[in-house]
C-alpha positions as CSV (number, residue, x, y, z in Angstrom):
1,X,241.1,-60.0,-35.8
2,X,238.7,-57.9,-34.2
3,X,236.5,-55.6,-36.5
4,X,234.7,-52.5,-35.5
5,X,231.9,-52.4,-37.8
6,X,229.9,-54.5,-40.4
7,X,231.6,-52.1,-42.9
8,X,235.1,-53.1,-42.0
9,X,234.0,-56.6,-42.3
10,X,233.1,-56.5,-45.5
11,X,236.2,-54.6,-46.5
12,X,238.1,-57.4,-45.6
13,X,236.2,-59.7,-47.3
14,X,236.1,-57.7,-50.9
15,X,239.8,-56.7,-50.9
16,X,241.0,-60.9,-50.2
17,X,238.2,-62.2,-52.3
18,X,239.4,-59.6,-55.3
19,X,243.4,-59.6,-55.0
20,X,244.3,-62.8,-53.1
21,X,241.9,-65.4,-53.6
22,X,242.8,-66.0,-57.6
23,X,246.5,-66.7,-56.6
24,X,245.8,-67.8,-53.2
25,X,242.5,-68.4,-52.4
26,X,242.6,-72.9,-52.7
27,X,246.1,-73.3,-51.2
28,X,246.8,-74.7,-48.6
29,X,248.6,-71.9,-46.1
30,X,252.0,-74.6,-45.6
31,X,252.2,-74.3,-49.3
32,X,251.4,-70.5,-50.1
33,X,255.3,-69.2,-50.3
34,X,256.8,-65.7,-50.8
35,X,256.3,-66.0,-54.5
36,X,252.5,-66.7,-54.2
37,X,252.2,-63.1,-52.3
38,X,254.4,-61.2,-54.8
39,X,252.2,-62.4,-57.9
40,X,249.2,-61.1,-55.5
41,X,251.0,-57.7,-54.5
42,X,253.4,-57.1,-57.8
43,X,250.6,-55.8,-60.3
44,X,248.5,-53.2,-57.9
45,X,251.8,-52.2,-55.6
46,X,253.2,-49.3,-57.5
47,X,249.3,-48.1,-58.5
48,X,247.2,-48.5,-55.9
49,X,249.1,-48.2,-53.3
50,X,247.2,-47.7,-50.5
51,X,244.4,-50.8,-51.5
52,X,247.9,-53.3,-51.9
53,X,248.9,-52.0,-48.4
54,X,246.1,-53.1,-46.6
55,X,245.7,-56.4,-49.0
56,X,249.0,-57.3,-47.9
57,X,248.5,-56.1,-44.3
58,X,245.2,-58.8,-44.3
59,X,247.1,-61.7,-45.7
60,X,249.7,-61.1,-43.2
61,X,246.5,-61.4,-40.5
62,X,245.2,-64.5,-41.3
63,X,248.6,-66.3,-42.2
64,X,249.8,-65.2,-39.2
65,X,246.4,-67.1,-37.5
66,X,247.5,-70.1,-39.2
67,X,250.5,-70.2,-37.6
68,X,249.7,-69.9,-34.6
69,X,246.9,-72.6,-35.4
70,X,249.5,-74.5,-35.7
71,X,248.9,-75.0,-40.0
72,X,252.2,-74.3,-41.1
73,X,255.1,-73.5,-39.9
74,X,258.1,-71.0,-40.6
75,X,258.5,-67.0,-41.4
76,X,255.2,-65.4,-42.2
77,X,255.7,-64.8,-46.4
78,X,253.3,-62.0,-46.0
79,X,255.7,-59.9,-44.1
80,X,257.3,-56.8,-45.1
81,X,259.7,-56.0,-42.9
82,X,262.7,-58.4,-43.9
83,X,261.2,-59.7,-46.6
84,X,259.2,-58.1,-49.3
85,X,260.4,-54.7,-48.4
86,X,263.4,-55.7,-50.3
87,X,261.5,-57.8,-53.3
88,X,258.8,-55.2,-53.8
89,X,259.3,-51.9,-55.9
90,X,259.7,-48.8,-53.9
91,X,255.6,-46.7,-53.3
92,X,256.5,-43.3,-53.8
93,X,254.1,-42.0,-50.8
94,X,252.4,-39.1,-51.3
95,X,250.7,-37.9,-48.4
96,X,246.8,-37.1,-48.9
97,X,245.8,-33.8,-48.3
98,X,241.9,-33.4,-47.6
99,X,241.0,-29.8,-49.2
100,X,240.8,-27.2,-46.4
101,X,239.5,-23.6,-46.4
102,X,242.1,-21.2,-45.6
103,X,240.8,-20.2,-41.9
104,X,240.9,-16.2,-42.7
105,X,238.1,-17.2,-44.8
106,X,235.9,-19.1,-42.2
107,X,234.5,-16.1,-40.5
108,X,232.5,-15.1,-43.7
109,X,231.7,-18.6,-44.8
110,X,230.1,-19.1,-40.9
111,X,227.9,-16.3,-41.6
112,X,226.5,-17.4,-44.9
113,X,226.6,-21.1,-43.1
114,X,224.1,-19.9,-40.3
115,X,221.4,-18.8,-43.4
116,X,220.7,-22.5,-43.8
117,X,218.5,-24.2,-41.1
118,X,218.7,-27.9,-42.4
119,X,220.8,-30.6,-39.8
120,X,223.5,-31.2,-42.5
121,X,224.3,-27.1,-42.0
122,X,223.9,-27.9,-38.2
123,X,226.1,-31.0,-38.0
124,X,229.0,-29.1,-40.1
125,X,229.0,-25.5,-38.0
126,X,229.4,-28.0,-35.3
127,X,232.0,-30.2,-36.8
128,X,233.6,-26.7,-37.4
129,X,233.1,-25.7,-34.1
130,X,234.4,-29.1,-32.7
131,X,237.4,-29.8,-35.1
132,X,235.7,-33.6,-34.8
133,X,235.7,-36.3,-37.3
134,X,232.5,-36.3,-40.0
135,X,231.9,-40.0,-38.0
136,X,232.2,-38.9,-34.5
137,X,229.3,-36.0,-35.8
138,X,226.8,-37.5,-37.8
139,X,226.4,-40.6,-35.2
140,X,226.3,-38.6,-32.1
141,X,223.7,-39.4,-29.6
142,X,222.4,-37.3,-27.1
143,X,223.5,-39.3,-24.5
144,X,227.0,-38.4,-25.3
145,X,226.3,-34.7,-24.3
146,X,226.7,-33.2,-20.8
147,X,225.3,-30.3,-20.9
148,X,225.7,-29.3,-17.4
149,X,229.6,-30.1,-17.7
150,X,229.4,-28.6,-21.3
151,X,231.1,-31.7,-22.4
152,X,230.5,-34.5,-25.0
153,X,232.1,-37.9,-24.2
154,X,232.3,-39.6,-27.7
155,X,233.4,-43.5,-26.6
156,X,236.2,-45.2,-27.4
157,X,234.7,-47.8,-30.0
158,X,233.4,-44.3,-32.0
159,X,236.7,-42.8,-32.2
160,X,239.3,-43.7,-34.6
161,X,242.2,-43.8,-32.1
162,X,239.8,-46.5,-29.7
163,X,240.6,-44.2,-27.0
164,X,237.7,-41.9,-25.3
165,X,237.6,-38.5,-26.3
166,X,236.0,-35.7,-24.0
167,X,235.2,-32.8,-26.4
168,X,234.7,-29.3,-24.8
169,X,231.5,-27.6,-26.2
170,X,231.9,-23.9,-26.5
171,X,228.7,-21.4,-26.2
172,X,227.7,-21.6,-29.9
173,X,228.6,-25.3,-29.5
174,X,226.0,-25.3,-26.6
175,X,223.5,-23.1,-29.1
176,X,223.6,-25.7,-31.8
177,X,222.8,-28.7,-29.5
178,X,220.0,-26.9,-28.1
179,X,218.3,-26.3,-31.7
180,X,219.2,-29.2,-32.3
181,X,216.8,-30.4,-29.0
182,X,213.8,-29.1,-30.1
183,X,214.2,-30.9,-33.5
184,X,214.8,-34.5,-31.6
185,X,213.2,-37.3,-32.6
186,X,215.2,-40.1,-31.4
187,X,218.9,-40.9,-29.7
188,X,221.0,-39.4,-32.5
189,X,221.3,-35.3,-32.4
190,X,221.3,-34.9,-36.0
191,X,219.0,-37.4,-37.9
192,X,219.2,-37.8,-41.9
193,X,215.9,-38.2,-44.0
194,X,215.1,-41.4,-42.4
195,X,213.3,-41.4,-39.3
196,X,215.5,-43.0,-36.3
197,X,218.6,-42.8,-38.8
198,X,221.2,-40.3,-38.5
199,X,222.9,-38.3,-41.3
200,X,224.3,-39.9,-43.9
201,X,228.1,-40.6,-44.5
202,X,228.0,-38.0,-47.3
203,X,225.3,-35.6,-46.1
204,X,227.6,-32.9,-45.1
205,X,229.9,-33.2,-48.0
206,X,226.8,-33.0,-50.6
207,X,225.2,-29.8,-48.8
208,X,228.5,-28.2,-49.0
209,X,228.3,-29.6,-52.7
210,X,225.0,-28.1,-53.2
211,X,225.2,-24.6,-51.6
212,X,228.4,-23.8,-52.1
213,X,229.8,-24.6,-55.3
214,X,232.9,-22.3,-55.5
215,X,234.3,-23.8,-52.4
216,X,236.6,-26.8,-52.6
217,X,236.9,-27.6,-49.1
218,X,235.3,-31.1,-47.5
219,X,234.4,-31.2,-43.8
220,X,237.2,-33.3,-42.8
221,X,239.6,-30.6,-44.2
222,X,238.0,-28.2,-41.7
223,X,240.1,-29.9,-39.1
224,X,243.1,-28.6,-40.9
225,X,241.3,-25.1,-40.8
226,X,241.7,-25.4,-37.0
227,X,245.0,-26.4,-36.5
228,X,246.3,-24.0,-39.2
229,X,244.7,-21.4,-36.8
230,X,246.0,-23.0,-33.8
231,X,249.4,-22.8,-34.7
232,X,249.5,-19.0,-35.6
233,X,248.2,-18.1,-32.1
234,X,251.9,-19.2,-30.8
235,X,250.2,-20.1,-27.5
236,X,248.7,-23.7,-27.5
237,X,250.7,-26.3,-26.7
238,X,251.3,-29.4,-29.1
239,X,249.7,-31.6,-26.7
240,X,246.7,-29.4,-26.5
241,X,246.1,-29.1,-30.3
242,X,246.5,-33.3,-30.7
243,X,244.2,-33.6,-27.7
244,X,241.5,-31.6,-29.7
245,X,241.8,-33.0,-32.6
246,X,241.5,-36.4,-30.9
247,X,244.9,-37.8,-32.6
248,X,247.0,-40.5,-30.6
249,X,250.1,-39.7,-29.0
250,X,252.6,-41.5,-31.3
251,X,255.3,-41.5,-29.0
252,X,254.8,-44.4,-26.1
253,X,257.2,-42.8,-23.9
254,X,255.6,-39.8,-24.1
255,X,252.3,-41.6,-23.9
256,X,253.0,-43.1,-20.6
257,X,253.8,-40.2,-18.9
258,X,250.2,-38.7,-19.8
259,X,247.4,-39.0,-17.4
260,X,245.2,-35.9,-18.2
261,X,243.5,-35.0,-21.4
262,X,244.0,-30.9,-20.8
263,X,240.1,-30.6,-21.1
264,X,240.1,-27.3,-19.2
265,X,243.3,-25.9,-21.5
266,X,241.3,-27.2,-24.5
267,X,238.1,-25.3,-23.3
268,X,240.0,-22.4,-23.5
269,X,241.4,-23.3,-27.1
270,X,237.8,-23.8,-27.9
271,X,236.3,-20.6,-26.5
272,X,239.0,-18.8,-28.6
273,X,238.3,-21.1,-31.6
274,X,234.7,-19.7,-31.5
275,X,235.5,-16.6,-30.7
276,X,237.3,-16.3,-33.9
277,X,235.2,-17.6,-36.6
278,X,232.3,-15.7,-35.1
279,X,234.1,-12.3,-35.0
């Protein structure tokens, strides 16, 4: 298994030590059987659906190491397709919707945003501005920005798709990075209340918090503020708006026959993204 950060790490750890270890956690693998799993899965399944996912998704991992370490031997009893899928009750998915502002309202909101000088307001006009992840903004570095291309190249072990993803910087884009220059003080662009340190995970979310009360959105719901917009416009392909949002191509077929990213389409999308929220 290969983890991308301390973080993930310890997730593992806390989620087997907490569900699996008391049923599972001093057998040996050749003995731990189908059974063993559902008495781990049964009781959090139905209500907490997405933490017994990835529990059994993890126990599924590691016995699948020991067999190929050669420790037991057999059908993985972890596994859902074939076998628990038909012992476990059925998860009523529900998808999660992160709160989003209705993109007819961003215009104003931009305005009153631009009154606050602090990085957290920085880092969110230009999460807005980007449609990027909260991650891929607060740990930016400057060496990720070309500003002669007017393009930042966030690497693929910061994106959540492990794929690189070029991310055309419109003019206020451009504006923000250059305020943003006279503030720096070490490799990241927007640095939190620690010296060398970038924002916090939460920063953006608690100045929202803070200054704007009445709204309900969160900064990773402005990504659905773009792509709401997007889609109205009737002129940007599919392709185009999953390319700027950095979202993998699910289909492989469709996948393979993709060798460009559209980065001069999506500077167009971009321009015409700004355009619009500073109208």
């Amino acid at each position: 298994v290969e983890w991308k950060n301390p973080k993930h790490i310890q997730q593992w750890k806390n989620t087997l030590i907490k569900y699996a270890y008391p049923i599972i956690g001093y057998l040996k693998t050749s003995k731990i059987t189908t059974d063993h799993i559902l008495k781990v899965l049964k009781p959090i399944w139905t209500t907490k659906k997405e933490t017994a996912s990835r529990v059994r998704q993890r126990v599924e991992r590691v016995m699948y190491y020991a067999n190929a370490k050669d420790y037991y031997f057999g059908e993985n009893p972890a596994s859902l397709k074939g076998k628990l899928e038909f012992l476990l009750p059925k998860q009523n998915q529900v998808p999660k919707h992160h709160n989003a502002m209705d993109f007819k309202n961003l215009p104003n909101f931009i305005i009153e945003l631009r009154k606050h000088s602090v990085n957290s307001s920085l880092a969110l006009q230009l999460l807005i501005l980007t449609a990027c992840r909260t991650s891929e903004v607060i740990k930016a570095e400057w060496s990720e920005i070309n500003f002669k291309e007017k393009v930042w190249i966030i690497s693929a072990a910061r994106t959540k798709t492990s794929v690189v993803h070029r991310v055309p910087l419109s003019k206020a884009s451009i504006l923000i990075l250059k305020e943003m220059k006279l503030r720096q003080s070490s490799n990241y662009i927007f640095e939190g209340s620690i010296r060398g340190k970038h924002l916090s995970d939460n920063a953006m979310l608690t100045f929202l918090k803070r200054n704007f009360p009445n709204i309900k959105a969160v900064p990773h719901g402005f990504r659905s503020s773009f792509r709401d917009w997007a889609e109205t416009r009737n002129v940007f392909s599919h392709r185009s708006m999953e390319y700027c949002l950095g979202h993998a191509i699910k289909s492989k077929t469709e996948a393979a026959y993709q060798r460009d990213d559209l980065l001069e389409n999506r500077k167009v999308i971009m321009e015409s993204w700004n355009k619009y929220i500073q109208k």
